[in-house]
LUMVEX-87466 format. One line per field, with one value per atom (N, C-alpha, C, O): residue in three letters; atom name; x, y, z. Coordinates in steps of 0.001 Angstrom, whole numbers, m for minus. Atoms other than C-alpha are relative to their C-alpha. Last residue first. Example, Ala and Ser with C-alpha at 12.3 -4.5 7.8 and 13.67 -1.06 7.14 Angstrom:
BEGIN
residuo	SER|SER|SER|SER|ALA|ALA|ALA|ALA
atomo	N|CA|C|O|N|CA|C|O
c1	m820|13670|m770|m261|890|12300|900|1936
c2	m1190|m1060|1090|2198|m1190|m4500|1200|1181
c3	m60|7140|730|899|0|7800|0|665
***
This chain:
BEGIN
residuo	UNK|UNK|UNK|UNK|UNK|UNK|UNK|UNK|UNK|UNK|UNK|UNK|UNK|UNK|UNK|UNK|UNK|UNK|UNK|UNK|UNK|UNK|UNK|UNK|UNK|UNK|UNK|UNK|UNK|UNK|UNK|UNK|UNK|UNK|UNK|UNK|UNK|UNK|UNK|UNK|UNK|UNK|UNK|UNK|UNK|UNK|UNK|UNK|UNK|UNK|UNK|UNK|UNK|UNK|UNK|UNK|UNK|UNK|UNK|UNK|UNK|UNK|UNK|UNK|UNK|UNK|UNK|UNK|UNK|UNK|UNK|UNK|UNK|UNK|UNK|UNK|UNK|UNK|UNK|UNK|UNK|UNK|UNK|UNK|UNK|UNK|UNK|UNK|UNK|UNK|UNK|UNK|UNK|UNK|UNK|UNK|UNK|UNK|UNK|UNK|UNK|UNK|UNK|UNK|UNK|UNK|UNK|UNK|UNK|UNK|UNK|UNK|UNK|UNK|UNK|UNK|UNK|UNK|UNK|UNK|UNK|UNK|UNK|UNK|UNK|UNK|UNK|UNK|UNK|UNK|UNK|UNK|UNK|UNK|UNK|UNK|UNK|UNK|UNK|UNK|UNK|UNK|UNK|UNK|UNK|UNK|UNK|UNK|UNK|UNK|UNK|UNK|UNK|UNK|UNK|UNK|UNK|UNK|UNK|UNK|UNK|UNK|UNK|UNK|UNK|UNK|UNK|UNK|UNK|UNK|UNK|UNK|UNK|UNK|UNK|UNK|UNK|UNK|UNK|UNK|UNK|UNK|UNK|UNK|UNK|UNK|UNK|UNK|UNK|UNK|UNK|UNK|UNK|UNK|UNK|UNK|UNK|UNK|UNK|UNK|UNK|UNK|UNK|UNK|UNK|UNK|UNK|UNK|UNK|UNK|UNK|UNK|UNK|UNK|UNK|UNK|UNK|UNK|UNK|UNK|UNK|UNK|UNK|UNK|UNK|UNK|UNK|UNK|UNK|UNK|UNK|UNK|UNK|UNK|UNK|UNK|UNK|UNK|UNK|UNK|UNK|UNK|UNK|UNK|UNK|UNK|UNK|UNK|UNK|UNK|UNK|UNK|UNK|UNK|UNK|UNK|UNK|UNK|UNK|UNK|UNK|UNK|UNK|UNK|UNK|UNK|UNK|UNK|UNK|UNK|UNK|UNK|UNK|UNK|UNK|UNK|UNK|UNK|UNK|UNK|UNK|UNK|UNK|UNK|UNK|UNK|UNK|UNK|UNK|UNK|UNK|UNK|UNK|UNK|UNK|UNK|UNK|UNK|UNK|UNK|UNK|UNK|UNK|UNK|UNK|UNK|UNK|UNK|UNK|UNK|UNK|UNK|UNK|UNK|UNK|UNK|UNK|UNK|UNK|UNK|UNK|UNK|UNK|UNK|UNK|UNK|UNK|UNK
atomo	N|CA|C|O|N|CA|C|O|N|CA|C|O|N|CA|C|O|N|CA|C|O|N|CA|C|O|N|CA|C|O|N|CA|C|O|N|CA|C|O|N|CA|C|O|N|CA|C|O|N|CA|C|O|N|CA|C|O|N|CA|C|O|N|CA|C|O|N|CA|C|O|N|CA|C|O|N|CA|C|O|N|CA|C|O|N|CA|C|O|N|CA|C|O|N|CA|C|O|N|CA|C|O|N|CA|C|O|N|CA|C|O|N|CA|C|O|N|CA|C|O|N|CA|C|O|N|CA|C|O|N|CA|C|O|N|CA|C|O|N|CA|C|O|N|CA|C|O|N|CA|C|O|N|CA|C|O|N|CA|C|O|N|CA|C|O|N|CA|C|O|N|CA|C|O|N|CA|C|O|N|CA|C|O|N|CA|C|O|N|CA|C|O|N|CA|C|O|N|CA|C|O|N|CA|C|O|N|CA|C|O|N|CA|C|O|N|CA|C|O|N|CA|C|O|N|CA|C|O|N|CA|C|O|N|CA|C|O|N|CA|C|O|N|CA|C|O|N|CA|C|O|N|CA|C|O|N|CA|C|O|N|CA|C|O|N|CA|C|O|N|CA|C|O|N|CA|C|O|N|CA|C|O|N|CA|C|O|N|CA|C|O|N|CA|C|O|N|CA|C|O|N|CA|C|O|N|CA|C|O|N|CA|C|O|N|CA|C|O|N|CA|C|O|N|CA|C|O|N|CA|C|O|N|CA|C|O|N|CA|C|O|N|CA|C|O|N|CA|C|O|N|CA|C|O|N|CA|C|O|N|CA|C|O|N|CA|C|O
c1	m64|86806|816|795|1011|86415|m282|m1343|m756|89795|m715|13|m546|88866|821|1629|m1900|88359|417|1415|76|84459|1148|1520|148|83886|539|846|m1304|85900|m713|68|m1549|83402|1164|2039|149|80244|1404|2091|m304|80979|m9|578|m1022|81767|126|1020|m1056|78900|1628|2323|546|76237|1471|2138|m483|77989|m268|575|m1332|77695|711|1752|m664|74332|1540|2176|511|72816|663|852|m746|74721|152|1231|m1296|73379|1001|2072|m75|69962|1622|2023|m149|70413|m404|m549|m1138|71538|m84|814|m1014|68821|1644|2499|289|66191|1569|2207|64|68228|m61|933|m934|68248|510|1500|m534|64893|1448|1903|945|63578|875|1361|m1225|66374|m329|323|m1565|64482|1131|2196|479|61081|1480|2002|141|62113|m118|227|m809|63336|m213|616|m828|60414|1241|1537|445|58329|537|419|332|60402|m225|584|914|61194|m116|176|1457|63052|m1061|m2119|100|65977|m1544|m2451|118|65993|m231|m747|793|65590|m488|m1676|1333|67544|m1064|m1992|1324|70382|m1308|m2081|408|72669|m1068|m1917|1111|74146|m1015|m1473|m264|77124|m1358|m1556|476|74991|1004|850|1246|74884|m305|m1262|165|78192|m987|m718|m1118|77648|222|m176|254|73818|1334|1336|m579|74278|30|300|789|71818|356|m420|m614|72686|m935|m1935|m290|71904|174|482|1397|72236|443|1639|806|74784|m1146|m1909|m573|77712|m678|m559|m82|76394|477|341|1362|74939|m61|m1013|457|78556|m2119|m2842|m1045|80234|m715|m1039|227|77822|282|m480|1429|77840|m247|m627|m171|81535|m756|m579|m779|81198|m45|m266|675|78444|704|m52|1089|80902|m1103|m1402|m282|83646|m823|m972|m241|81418|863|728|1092|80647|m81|m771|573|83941|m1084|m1188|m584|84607|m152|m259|1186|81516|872|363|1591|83038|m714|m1453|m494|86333|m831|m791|m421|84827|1010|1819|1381|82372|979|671|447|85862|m1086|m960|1263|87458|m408|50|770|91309|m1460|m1589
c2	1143|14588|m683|m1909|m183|18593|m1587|m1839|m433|19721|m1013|m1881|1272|18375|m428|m1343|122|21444|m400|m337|149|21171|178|153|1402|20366|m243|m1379|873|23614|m1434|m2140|338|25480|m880|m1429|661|24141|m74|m960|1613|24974|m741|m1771|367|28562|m1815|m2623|m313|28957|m522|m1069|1044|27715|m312|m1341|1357|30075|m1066|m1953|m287|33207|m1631|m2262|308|31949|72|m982|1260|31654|m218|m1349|1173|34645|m1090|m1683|191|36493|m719|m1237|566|35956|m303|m1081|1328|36978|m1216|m2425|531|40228|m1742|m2575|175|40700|m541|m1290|898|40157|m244|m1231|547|42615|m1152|m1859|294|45226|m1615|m2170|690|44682|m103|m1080|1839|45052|m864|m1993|602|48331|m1882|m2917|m118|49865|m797|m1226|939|49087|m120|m1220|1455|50495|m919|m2093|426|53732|m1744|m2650|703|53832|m741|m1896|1144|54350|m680|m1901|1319|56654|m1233|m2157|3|59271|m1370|m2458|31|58831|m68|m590|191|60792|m611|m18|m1255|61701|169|1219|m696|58060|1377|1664|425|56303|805|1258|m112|58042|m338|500|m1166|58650|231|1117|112|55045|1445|1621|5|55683|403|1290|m1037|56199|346|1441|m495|52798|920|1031|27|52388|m5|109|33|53353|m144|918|m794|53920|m36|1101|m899|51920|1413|2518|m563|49369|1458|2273|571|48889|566|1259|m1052|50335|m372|702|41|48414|536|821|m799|50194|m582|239|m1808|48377|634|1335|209|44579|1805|2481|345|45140|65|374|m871|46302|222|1187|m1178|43422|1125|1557|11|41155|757|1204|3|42383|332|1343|m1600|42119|963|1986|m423|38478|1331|1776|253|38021|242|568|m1085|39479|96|1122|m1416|37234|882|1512|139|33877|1293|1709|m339|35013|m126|675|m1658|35165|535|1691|m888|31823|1617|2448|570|30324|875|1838|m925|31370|268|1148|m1394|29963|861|1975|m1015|26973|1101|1310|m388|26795|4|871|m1510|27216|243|1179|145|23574|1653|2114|m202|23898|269|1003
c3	205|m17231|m1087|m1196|m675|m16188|m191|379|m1527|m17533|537|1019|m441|m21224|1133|1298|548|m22850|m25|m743|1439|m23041|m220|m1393|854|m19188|m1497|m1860|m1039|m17835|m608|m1245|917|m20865|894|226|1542|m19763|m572|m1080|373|m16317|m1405|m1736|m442|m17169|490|237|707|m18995|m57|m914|989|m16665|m1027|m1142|m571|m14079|m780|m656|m133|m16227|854|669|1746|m17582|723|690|497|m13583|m1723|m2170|m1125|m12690|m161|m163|1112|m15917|1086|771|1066|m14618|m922|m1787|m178|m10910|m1297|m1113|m362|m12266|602|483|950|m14230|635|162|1197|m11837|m1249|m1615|m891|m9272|m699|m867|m92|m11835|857|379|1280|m12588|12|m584|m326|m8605|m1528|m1585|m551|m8633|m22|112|852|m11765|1000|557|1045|m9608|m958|m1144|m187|m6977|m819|m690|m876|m8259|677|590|987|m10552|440|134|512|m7377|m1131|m1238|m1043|m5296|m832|m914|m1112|m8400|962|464|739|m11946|1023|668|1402|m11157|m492|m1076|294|m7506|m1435|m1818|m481|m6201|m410|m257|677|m8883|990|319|m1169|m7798|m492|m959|635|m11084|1017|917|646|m11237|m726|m1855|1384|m9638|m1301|m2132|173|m6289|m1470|m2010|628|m6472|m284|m1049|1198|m5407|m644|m1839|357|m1971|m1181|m1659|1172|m924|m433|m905|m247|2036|m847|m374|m1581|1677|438|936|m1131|m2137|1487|1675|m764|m5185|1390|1905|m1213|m7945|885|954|119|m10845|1325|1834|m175|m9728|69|1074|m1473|m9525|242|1261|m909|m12729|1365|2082|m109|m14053|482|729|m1097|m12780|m52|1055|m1532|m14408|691|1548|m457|m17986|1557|2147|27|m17710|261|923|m739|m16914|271|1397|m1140|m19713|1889|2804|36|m21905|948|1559|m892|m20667|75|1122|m1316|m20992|622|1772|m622|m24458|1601|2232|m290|m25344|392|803|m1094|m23615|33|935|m1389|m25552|748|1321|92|m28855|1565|2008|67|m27743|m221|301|m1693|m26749|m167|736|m967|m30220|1450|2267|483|m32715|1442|2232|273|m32259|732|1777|m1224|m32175|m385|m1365
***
């Protein structure tokens, strides 16, 4: 069995795992699972607070874009996908 889609899939879980916990720590409308996080409001004040939720945000719509990249790459590279 060829080594790079099993590499790729472990990287495709990590990036997965990644994700989940990005989507956990932002802080939401409601303040609900975000307040995991540690309250970004009371911790590093109003203005970091935004800014820590602007990068979370960034980041999460980066590992979306890999996490999905990923996953098509690997359903093409097994020999599902054609």
């Amino acid at each position: 069995m060829n080594a790079i889609p099993i590499i790729l899939a472990v990287i495709d879980i990590l990036v997965c795992i990644g994700l989940v916990m990005l989507v956990i720590f932002q802080e939401g409308n409601a303040k609900g699972l975000g307040a995991i996080g540690g309250g970004a409001d009371t911790f590093f004040g109003k203005a970091k607070g935004r800014s820590m939720d602007r990068i979370l945000k960034k980041l999460t719509t980066v590992a979306a874009g890999l996490f999905a990249v990923l996953t098509v790459l690997l359903y093409l590279m097994t020999g599902r996908g054609g």
